[in-house]
Each structure stands twice: as structure tokens, then as C-alpha cells.
C-alpha positions as CSV (number, residue, x, y, z in Angstrom):
1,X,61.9,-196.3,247.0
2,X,63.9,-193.6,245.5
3,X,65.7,-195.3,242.7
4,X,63.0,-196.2,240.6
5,X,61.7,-192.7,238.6
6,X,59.2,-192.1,236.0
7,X,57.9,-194.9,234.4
8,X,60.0,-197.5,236.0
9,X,58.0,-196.8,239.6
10,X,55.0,-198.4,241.0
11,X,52.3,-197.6,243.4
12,X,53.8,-199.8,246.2
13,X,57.5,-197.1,245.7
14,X,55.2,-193.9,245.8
15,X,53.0,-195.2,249.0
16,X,56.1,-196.3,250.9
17,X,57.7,-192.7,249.4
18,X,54.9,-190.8,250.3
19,X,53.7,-192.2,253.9
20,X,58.1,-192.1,255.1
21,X,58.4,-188.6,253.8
22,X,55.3,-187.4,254.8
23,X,55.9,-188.3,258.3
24,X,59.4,-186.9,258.5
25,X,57.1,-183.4,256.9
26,X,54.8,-183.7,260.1
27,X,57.8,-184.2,262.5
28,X,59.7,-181.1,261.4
29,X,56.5,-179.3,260.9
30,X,55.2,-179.7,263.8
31,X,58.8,-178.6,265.7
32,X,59.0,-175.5,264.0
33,X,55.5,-174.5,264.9
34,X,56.3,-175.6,268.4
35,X,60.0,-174.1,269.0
36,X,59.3,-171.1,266.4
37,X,56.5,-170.5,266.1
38,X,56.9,-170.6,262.5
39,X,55.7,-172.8,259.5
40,X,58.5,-174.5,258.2
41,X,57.7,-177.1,255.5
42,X,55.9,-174.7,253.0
43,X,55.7,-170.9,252.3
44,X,52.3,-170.2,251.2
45,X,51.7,-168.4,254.5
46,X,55.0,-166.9,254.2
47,X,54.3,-164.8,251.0
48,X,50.8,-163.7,252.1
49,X,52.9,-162.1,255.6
50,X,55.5,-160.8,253.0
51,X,52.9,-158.7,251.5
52,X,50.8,-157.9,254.8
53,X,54.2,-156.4,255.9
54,X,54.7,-154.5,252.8
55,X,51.2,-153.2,252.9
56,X,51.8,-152.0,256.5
57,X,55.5,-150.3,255.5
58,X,57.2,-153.2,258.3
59,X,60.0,-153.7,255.6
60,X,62.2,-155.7,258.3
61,X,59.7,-158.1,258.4
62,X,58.7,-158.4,255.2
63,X,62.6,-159.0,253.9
64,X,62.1,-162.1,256.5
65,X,58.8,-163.3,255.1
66,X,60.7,-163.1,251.9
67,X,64.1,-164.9,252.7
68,X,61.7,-167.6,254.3
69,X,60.6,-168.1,250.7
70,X,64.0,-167.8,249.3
71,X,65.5,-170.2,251.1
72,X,62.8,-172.9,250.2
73,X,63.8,-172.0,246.7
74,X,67.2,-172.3,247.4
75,X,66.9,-176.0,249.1
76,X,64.7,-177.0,245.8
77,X,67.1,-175.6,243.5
78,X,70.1,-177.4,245.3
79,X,68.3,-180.6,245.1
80,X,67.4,-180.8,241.8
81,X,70.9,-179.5,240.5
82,X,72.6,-182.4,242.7
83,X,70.0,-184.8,241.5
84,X,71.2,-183.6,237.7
85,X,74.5,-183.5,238.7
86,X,74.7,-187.2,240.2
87,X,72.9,-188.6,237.2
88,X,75.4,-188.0,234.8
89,X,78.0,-190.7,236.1
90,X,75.3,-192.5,238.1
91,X,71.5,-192.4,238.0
92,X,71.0,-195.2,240.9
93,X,72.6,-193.3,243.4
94,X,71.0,-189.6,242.2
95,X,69.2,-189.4,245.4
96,X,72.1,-190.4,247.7
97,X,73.2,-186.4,247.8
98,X,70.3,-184.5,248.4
99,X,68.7,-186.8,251.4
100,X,72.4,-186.6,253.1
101,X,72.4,-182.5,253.1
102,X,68.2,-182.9,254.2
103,X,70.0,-184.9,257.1
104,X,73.1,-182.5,257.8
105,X,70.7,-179.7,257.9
106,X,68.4,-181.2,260.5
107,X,71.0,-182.7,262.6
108,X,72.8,-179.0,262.4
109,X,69.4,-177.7,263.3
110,X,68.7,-179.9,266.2
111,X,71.9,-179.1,267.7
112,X,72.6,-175.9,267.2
113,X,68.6,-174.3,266.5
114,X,68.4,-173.4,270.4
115,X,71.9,-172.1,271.1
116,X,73.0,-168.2,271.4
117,X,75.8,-169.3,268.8
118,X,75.2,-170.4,265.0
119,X,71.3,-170.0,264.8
120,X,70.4,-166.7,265.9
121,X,68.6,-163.6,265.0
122,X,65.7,-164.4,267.0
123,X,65.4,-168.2,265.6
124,X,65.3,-166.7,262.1
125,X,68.0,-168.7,261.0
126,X,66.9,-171.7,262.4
127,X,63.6,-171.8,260.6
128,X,65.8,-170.5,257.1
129,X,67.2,-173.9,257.6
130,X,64.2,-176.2,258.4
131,X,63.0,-174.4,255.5
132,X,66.2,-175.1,253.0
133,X,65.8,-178.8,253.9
134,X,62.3,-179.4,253.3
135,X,62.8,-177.7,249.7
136,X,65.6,-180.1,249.2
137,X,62.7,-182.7,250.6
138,X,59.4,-181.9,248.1
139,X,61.5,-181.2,245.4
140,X,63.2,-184.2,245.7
141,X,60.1,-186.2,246.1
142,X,58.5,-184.3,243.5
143,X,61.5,-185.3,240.8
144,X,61.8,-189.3,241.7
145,X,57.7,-189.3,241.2
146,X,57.1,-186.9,238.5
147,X,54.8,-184.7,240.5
148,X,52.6,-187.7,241.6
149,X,53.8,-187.1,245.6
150,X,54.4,-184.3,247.1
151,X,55.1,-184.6,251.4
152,X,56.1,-181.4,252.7
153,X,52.8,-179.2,252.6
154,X,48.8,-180.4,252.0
155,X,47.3,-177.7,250.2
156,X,47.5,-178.9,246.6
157,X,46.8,-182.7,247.9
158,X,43.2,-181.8,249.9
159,X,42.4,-180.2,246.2
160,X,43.4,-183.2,244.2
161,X,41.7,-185.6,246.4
162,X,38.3,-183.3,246.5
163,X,38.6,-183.7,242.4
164,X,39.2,-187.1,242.7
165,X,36.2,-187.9,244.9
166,X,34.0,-186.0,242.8
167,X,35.2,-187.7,239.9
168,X,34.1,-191.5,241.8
169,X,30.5,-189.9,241.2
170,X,31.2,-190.0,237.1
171,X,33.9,-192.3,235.9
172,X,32.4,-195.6,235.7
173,X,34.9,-198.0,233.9
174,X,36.4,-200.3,235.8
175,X,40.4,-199.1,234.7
176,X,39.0,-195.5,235.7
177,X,37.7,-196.5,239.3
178,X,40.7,-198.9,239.8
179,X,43.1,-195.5,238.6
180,X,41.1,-193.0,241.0
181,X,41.1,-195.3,244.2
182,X,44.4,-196.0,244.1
183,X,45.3,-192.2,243.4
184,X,42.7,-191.6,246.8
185,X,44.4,-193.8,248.3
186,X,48.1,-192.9,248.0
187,X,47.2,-188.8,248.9
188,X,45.0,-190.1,251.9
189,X,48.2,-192.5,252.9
190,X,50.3,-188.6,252.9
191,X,47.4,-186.8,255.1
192,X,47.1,-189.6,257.5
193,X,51.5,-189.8,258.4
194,X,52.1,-185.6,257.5
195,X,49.4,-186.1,260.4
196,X,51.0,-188.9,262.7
197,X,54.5,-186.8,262.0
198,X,52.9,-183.9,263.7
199,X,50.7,-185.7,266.5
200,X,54.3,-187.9,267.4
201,X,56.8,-184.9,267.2
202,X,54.1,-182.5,269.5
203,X,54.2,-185.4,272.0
204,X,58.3,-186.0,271.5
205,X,58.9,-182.3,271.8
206,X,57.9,-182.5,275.1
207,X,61.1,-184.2,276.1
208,X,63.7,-183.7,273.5
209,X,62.7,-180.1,272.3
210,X,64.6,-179.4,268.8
211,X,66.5,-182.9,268.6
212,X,63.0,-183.8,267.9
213,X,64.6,-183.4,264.0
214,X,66.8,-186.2,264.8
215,X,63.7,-189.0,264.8
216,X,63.4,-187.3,261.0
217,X,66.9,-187.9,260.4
218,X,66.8,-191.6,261.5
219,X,63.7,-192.5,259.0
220,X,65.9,-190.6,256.1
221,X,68.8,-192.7,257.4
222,X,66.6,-195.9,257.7
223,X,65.3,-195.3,254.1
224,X,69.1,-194.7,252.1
225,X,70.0,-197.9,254.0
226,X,66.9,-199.4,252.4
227,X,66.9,-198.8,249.6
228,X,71.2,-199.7,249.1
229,X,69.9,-202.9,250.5
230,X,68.0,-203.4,247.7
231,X,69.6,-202.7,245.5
232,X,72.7,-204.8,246.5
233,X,70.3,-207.5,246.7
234,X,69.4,-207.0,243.3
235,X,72.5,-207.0,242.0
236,X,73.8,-209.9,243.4
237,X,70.1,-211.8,242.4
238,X,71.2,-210.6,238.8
239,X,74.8,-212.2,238.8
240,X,73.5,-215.4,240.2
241,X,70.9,-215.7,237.3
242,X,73.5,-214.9,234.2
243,X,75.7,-217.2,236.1
């Protein structure tokens, strides 16, 4: 699931990629909006407030609007540098780093996000966090599929799949359809769980409240275990066959 990059990946890595993290996007998504009141897997909203605020001389708010964006950044910046960094001794295990800070954030999050102590300032610091993690999240996603998935936000994926519809209408080869329905497919596979992630987490808010984030952290869990699984599996098929 998250070993394979580029060229080595197939469609049946990016749909189980794509429908796991995609949920886990609708979970904490759907808890921010519900505890904070505040969107906190992407940050197109975010800049449009920053420059309402500006317009309106509320530079306070604003500087928030804009951290909210910055800390995204940071979280995408920190996973692609660890990705980097990991790769140089060992590429397999490149996504091991970034999905365990995703999960230390959350479970810090869950813990702490409702408490007078660490995450104060109103909740502000609580959502700076949900958003550092899901930066770490799409750009993670984003690096081990080479753009093709993206989980955290649905913007860019209702435009591709409005193209790729339209496109049905013209491209008549065979290879073409076969390419477009499976690309329809895979983005409709990210809207249906970002959905189920949200529709689940609004109904397990109701009784857990904030550790909510720790049902995301168990499906990150459950997909590193996976996917060392695998690959121990692998490994061991491999020294049986040269044996």
C-alpha cells in the first residue's frame, strides 16, 4: 500500500491507499468541524478568511487564518523531508516516519485538544495540529502516488472527475475508456469513504468527542502493520524460491 511508488504501483495499491486515507480525512474532518468549528484537513477556506480579515483590518484574526495555512505547509514539508530522509538508507520503510508523527499528532490531539492545558488559545492550537497532520497525510499520499490520490480535501478531485466524465462522451478506444473508468473509479472510491469518514466520526463524536481521532489512528496503525506484513511475507516467499 505504501511501499510501492511510481511506476512500481497498481490500481489495486492506490484504491486500497485512497479509500483508508480518505476515510481517516472524513473522520478528522468531520471532528474538527464538530469540536471547532473549524476545517481542518485543507486551507482553501482558510486563505480566503485570511484575506476577508485583512480587508476588514481584524489583523488577530487574519495572523490565525494564516498560521492555519502555515502549519499545513509545515506538516507537508515535514513529510516529504522525512520521506527523503528515510530513503537514503532505506526506501521500503520511507513511509514508516511520517504515518507515526500523523499518529502522535492525533493521539496528542485526542487527548489533550479539550483540556485547559497544552491545546489552548481558544482551540487554536488544537486545529494547528489536526492541520500539521493532515499535511503530513496528502503530502504523503500525494508522494507514494505521484499526484494520482490525494485524501485529505475534494476540491481538485470533483474537477478531475467532471473532466473525466466529459471525456467518456469523446474518447472511444477501448485502452482510453478502460484508462478513464478506472481513473472514475478510484476518485469516486475517495468521495464515497472522505464521506463515510465524516458520516461515522459525526455519529462517534456523539460518544467519544475528540478521541474520535483515535479510530484514525487505529486504521493508520492497521495499515503500517499491513503493509510490514507484506512485506515480510514477501521476503521470506523470495528466500524460499532462491533456495
Amino acid at each position: 500500500m505504501f511501499r510501492h511508488k511510481g511506476k512500481n504501483r497498481t490500481f489495486a495499491h492506490n484504491l486500497r491507499l485512497a479509500t483508508l486515507l480518505s476515510f481517516v480525512a472524513g473522520l478528522v474532518n468531520i471532528t474538527g468541524v464538530l469540536a471547532l468549528k473549524t476545517l481542518t484537513t485543507n486551507v482553501t477556506g482558510h486563505f480566503a478568511f485570511f484575506a476577508e480579515e485583512i480587508m476588514k483590518h481584524d489583523y488577530t484574526t487574519a495572523i490565525t487564518f494564516l498560521v492555519f495555512t502555515l502549519f499545513f505547509l509545515l506538516g507537508s514539508f515535514l513529510s516529504s523531508f522525512l520521506e527523503e530522509l528515510i530513503s537514503l538508507k532505506n526506501p521500503d520503510l520511507s513511509h514508516i516516519f511520517p504515518i507515526t508523527l500523523e499518529m502522535v499528532i492525533l493521539i496528542a490531539v485526542g487527548i489533550f485538544g479539550t483540556s485547559s492545558g497544552l491545546f489552548t488559545l481558544g482551540g487554536k492550537l488544537t486545529a494547528f495540529f489536526m492541520l500539521l497532520a493532515m499535511g503530513i497525510q496528502n503530502s504523503l499520499v500525494t508522494n507514494i502516488s505521484r499526484s494520482t490520490v490525494r485524501t485529505t480535501h475534494l476540491t481538485g478531485l470533483f474537477t478531475d472527475l467532471g473532466i473525466e466524465i466529459s471525456q467518456l462522451f469523446f474518447y472511444k478506444k477501448t485502452e482510453e475508456v478502460k484508462k478513464l473508468k478506472t481513473s472514475i473509479f478510484l476518485r469516486l472510491s475517495i468521495i464515497t469513504f472522505f464521506f463515510l469518514g465524516c458520516f461515522s466520526g459525526g455519529i462517534i463524536y456523539q460518544f467519544l468527542a475528540m478521541k474520535t481521532l483515535f479510530i484514525a489512528v487505529l486504521c493508520l496503525f492497521g495499515a503500517q502493520w499491513y503493509d510490514y506484513f507484506r512485506l515480510k511475507f514477501h521476503l521470506i516467499k523470495r528466500k524460499t524460491l532462491h533456495k
